[in-house]
LOMAR-504987 format. One record per atom (N, C-alpha, C, O): residue in three letters; x, y, z. Coordinates in steps of 0.1 Angstrom, whole numbers, plus 5000, padded with zeros to 4 digits. Example, Ala and Ser with C-alpha at 12.3 -4.5 7.8 and 13.67 -1.06 7.14 Angstrom:
BEGIN
ALA513249435078
ALA512349555078
ALA513249675078
ALA514249675085
SER512849785071
SER513749895071
SER512950005079
SER513450115080
//
This chain:
BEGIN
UNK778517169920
UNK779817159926
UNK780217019928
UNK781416979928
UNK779516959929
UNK779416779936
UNK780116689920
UNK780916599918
UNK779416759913
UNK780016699900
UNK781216729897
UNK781916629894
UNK781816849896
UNK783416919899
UNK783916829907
UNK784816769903
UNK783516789919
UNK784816699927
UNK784816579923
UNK785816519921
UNK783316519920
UNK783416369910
UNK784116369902
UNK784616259901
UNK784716459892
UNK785516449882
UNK786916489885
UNK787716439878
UNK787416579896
UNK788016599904
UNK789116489904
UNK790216479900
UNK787916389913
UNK788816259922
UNK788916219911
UNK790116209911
UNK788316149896
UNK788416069891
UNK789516079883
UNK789915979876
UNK790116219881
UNK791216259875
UNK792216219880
UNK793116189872
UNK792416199890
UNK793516239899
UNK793416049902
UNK794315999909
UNK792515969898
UNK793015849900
UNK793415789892
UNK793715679895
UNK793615859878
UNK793615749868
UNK794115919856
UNK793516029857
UNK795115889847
UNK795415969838
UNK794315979828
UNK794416049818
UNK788415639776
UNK789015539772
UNK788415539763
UNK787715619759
UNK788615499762
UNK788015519751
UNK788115359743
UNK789115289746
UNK787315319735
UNK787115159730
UNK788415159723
UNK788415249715
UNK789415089723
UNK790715109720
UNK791114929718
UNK790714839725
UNK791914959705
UNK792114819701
UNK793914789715
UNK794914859718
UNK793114629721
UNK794314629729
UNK795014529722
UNK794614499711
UNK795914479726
UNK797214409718
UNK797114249730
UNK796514219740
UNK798114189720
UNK797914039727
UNK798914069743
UNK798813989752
UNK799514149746
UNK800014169754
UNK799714269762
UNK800214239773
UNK798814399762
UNK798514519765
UNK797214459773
UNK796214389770
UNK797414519785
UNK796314499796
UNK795714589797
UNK794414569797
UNK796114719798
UNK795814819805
UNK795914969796
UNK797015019792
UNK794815029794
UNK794815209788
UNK794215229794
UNK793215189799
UNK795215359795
UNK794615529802
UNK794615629791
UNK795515649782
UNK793215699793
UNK793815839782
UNK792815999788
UNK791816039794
UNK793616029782
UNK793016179789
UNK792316269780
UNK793216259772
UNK791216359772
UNK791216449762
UNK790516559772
UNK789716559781
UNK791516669764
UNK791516849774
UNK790816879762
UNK791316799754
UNK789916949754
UNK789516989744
UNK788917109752
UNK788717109764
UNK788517259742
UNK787717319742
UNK787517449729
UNK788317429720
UNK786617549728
UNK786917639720
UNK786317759731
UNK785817749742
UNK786817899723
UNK787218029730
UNK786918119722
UNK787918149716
UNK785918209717
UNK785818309711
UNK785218399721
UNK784318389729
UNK786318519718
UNK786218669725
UNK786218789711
UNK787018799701
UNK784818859715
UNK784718929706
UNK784519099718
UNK784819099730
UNK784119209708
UNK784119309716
UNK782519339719
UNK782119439725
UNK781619199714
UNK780519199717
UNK780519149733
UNK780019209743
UNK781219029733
UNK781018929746
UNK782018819740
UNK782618809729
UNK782018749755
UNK782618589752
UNK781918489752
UNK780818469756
UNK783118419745
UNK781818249745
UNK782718149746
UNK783518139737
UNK782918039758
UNK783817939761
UNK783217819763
UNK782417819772
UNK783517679755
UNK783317539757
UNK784617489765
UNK785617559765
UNK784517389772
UNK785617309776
UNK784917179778
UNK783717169782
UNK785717089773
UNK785016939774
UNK786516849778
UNK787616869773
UNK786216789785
UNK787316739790
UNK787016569793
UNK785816559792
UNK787316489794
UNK787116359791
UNK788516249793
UNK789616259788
UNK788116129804
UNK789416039807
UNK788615919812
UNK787515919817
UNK789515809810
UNK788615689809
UNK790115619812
UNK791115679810
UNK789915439818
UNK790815369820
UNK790115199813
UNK789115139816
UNK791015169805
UNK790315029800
UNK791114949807
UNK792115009812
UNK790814789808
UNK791314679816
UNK791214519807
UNK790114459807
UNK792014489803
UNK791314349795
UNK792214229801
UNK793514209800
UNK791414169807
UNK792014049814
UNK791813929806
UNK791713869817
UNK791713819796
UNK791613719790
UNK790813729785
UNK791213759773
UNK789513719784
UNK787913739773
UNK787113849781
UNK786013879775
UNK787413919792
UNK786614029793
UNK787614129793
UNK788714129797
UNK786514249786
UNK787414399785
UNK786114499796
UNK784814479796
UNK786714579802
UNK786614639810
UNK786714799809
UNK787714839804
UNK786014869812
UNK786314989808
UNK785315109814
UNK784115089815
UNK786115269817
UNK785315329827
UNK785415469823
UNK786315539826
UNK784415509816
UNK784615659809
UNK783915729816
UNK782815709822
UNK784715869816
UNK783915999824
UNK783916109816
UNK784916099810
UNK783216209813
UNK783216289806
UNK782516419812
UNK781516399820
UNK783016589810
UNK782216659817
UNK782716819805
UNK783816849800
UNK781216879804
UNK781316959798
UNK780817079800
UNK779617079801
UNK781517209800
UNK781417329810
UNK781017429795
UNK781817419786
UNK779917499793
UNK780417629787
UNK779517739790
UNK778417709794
UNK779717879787
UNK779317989789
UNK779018099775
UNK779618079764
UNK778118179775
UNK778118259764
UNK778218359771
UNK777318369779
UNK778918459769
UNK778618569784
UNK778318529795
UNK778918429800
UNK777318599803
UNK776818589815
UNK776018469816
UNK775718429827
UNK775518409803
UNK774918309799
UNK775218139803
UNK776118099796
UNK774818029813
UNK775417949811
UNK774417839798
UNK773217819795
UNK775517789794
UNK775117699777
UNK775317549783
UNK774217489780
UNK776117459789
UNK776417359793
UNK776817369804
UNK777517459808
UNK776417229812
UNK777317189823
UNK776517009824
UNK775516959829
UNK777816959817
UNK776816839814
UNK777916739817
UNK779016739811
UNK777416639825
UNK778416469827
UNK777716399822
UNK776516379818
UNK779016329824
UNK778516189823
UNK779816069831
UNK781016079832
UNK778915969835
UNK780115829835
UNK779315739828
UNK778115739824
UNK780515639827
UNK779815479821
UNK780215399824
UNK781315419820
UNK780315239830
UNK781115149830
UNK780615029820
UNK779415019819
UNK781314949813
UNK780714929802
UNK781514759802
UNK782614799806
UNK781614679802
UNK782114529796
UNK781814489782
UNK780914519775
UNK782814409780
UNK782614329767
UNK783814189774
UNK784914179779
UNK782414049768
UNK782813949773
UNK782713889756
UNK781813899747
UNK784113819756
UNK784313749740
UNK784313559744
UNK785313489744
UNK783113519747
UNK783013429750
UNK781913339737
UNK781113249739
UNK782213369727
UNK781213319717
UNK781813309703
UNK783013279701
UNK780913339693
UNK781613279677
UNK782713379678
UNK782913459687
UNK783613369665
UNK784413489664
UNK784013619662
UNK782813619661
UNK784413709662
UNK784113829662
UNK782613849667
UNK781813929661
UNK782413789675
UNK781013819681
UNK781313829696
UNK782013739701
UNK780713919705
UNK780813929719
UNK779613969723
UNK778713999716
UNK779813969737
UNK778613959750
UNK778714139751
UNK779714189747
UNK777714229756
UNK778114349763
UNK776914429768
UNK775914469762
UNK777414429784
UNK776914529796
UNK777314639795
UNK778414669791
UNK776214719801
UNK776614909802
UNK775814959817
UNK774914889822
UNK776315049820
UNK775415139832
UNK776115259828
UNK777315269827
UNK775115359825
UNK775415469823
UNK774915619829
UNK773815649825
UNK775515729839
UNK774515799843
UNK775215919835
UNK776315939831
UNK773716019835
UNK774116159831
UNK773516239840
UNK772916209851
UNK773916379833
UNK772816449841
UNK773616619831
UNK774816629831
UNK772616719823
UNK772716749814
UNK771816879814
UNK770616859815
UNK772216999814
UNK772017139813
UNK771317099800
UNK770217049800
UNK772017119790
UNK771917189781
UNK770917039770
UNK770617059758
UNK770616939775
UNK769716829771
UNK768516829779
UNK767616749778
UNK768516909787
UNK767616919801
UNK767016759811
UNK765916709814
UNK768816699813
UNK768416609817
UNK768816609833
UNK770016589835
UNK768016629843
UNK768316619857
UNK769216489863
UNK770116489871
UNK768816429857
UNK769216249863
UNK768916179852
UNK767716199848
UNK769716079842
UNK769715999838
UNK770315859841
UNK771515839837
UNK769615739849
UNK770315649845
UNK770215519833
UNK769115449837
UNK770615469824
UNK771015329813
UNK771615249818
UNK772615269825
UNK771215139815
UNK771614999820
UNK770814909813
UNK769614899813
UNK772314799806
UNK771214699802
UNK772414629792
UNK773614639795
UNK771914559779
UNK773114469776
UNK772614419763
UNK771414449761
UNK773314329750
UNK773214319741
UNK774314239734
UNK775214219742
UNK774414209726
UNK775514149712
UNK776014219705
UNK775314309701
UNK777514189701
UNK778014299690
UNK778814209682
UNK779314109687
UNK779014229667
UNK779714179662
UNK781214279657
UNK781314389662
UNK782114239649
UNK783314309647
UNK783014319629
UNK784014269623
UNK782414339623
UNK782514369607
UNK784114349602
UNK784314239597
UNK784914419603
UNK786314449604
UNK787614469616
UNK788114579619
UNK787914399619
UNK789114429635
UNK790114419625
UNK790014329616
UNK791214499626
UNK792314549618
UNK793314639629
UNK792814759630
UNK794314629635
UNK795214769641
UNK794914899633
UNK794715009639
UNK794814889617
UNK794615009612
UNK793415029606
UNK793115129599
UNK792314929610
UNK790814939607
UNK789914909614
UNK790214799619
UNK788914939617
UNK788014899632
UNK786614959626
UNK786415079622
UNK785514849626
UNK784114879622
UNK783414769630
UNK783614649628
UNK782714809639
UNK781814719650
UNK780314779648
UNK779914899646
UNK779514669649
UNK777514669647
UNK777414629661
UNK778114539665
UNK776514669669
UNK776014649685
UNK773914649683
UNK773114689674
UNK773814619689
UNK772414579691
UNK771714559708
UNK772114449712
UNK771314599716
UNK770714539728
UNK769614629730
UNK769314719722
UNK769014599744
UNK767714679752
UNK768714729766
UNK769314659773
UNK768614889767
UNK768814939778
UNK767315009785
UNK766315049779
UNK767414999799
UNK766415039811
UNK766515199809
UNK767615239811
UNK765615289807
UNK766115399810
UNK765315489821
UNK764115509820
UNK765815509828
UNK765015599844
UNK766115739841
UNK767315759840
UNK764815809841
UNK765315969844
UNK764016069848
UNK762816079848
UNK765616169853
UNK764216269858
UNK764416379847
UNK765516379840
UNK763816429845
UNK763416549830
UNK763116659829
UNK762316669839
UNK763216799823
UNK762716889826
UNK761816909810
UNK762416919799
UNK760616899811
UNK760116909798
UNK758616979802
UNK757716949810
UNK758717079793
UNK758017239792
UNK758317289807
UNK757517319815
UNK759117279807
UNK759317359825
UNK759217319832
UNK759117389842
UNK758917169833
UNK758017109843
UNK758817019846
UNK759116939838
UNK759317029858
UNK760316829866
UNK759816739863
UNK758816719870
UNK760116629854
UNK758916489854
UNK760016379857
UNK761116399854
UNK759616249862
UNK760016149862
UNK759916079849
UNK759016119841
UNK760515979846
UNK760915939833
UNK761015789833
UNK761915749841
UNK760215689827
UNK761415579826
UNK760715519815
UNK759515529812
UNK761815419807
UNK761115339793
UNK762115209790
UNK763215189796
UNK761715159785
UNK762915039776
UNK763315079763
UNK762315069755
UNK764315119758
UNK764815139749
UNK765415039746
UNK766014959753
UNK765215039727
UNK766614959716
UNK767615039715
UNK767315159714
UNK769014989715
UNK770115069717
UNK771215019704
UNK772214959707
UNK770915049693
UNK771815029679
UNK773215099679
UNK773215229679
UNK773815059679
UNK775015149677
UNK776515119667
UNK777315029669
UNK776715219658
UNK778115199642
UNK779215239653
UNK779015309662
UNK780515179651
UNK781515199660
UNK782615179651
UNK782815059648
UNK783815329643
UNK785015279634
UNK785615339639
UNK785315429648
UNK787215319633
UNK788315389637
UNK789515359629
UNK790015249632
UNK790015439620
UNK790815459611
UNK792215529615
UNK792315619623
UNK793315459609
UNK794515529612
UNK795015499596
UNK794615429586
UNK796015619598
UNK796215669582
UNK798115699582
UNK798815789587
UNK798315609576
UNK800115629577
UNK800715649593
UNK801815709596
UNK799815599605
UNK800615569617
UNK800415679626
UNK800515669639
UNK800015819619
UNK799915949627
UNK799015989630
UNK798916069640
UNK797515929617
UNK796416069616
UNK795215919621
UNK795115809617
UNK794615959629
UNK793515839633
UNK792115959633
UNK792016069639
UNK791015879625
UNK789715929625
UNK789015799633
UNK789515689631
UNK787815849642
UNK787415779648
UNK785815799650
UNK785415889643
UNK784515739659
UNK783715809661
UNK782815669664
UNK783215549666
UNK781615709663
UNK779815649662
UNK778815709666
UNK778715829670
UNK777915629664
UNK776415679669
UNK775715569670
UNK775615469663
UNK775015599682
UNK773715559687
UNK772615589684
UNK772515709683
UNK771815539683
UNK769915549674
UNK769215459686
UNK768715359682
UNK769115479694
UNK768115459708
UNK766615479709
UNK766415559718
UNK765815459705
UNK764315439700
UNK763415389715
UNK763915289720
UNK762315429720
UNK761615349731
UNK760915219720
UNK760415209709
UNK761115149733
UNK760515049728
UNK758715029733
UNK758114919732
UNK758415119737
UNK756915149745
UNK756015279741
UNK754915319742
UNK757215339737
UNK756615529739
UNK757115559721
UNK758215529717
UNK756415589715
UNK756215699702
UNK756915759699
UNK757815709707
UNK757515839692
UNK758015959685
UNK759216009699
UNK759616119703
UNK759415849705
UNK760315879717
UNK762115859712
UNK762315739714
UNK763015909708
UNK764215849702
UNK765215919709
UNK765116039712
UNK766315859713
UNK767615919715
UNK768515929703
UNK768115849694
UNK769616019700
UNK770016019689
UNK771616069697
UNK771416149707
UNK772616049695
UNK773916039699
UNK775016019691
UNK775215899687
UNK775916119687
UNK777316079675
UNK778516139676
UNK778316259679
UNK779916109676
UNK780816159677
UNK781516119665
UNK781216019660
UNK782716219660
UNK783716279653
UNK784716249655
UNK784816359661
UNK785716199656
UNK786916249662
UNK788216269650
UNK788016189640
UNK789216329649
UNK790216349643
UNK791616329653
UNK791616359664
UNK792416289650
UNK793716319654
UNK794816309654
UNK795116189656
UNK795816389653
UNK797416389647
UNK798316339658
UNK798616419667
UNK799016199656
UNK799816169671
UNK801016259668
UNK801316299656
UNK801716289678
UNK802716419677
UNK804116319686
UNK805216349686
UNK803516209692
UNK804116119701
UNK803516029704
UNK802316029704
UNK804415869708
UNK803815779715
UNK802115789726
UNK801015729727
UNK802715899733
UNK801115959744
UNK801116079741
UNK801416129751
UNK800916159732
UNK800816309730
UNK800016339714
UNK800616339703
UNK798616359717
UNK798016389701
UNK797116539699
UNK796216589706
UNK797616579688
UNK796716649687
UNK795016609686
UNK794916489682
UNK794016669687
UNK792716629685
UNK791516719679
UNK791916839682
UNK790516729674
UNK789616779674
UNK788016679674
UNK787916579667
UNK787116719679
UNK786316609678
UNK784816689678
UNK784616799683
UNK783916599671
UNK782716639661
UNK781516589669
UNK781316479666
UNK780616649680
UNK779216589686
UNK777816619681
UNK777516719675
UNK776916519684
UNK775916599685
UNK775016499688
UNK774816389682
UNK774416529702
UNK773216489707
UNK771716549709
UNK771616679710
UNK770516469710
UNK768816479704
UNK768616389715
UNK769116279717
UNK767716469724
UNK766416369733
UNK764916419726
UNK764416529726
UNK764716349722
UNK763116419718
UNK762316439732
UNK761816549732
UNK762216399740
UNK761716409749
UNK761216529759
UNK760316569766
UNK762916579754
UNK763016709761
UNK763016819750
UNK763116939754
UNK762816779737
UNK763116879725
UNK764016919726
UNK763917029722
UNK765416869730
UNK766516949729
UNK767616889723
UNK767616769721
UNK768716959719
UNK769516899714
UNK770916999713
UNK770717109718
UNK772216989709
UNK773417039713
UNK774416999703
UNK774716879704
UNK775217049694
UNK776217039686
UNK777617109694
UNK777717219700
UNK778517009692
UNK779917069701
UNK780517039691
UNK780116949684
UNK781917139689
UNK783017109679
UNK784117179692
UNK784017289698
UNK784917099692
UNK785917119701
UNK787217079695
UNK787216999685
UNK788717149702
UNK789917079698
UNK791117109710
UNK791317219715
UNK791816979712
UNK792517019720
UNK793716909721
UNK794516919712
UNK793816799730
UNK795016749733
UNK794216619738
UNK793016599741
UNK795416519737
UNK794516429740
UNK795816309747
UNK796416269738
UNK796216269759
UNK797216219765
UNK796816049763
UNK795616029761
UNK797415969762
UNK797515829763
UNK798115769765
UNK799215809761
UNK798115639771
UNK799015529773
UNK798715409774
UNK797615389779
UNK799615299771
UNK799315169770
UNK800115069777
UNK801215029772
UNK799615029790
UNK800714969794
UNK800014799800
UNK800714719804
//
């Protein structure tokens, strides 16, 4: 329940996603409602993923605060109930197309069987391509990771240093249709056959200045916990740039 009002308040403060800002543009908000719905005369089965974030770019630092929460059911069955936040920086205080960048990230994850996750930690990224209608970024750093875990049934405490690699593009196609996405390849840097694995999809048709259609492509891997989760969702996705 505690997590419902976290996401709750956080709604209700703010209408981000890594979003190219403009020499003038300080400030995005964006919202995505997504989910899928199948009702058969066997049972039902419902995802909802819902997701809103606010970016901030003041002169060489960009700023930015994603929350994400995902609800679903198979019947009587629960399948997900999984958050997340992140606060994340990017400081462009170096060669061109090269920046500075901090993260703190917490989860906490049903269906990855993660009780408590917190990431934190920081790294270099370069820009391959920065384009309005083309976007390809390479990232590199070491994040801290402390979690608590459920692995073979058992509560364990958790913690490692991880390498945190991560591909970051985003395509727009005649002004309307924008593909987007990345992944992460998170490896311990102490522990074995220890890997995070993390990717998103996204599609979507703007229908308006802040009004787009969407559908978007997941899938996350903790080895740790042996588990793992594919979401395909579609829904709406609100934005603004002011």
């Amino acid at each position: 329940m505690h997590k419902i009002l976290v996401f709750i308040l956080l709604f209700s403060c703010s209408l981000t996603a890594s979003a190219q800002f403009s020499d003038t543009t300080q400030y995005h908000a964006v919202f995505n409602g997504t989910g899928t719905v199948n009702r058969t005369k066997d049972g039902n089965s419902y995802l909802l993923n819902n997701a809103l974030g606010f970016g901030m770019k003041k002169k060489s630092i960009l700023l930015n605060l994603n929350n994400s929460w995902i609800y679903g059911r198979n019947n009587s069955d629960l399948t997900n109930n999984d958050y997340s936040t992140s606060l994340d920086f990017n400081l462009y205080r170096t060669l061109p197309h090269f920046y500075y960048w901090g993260l703190a990230n917490y989860n906490t994850s049903f269906s990855l069987k993660i009780n408590n996750q917190l990431l934190a930690g920081g790294g270099i990224a370069y820009s391959i391509y920065d384009r309005p209608e083309a976007y390809l970024n390479i990232s590199d750093g070491v994040l801290y990771d402390l979690s608590d875990l459920y692995v073979n049934d058992q509560r364990i405490d958790y913690h490692t240093y991880r390498n945190s690699l991560r591909l970051q593009f985003r395509f727009i196609i005649r002004k309307n249709v924008s593909v987007d996405g990345g992944a992460f390849w998170q490896p311990s840097l102490t522990r074995r056959n220890d890997t995070n694995l993390r990717s998103t999809l996204n599609l979507g048709f703007k229908l308006s200045n802040w009004l787009s259609l969407t559908s978007s492509l997941a899938y996350n891997r903790i080895s740790v916990t042996d588990s793992e989760n594919l979401l395909l969702t579609y829904g709406l996705k609100l934005e603004r740039w002011f």
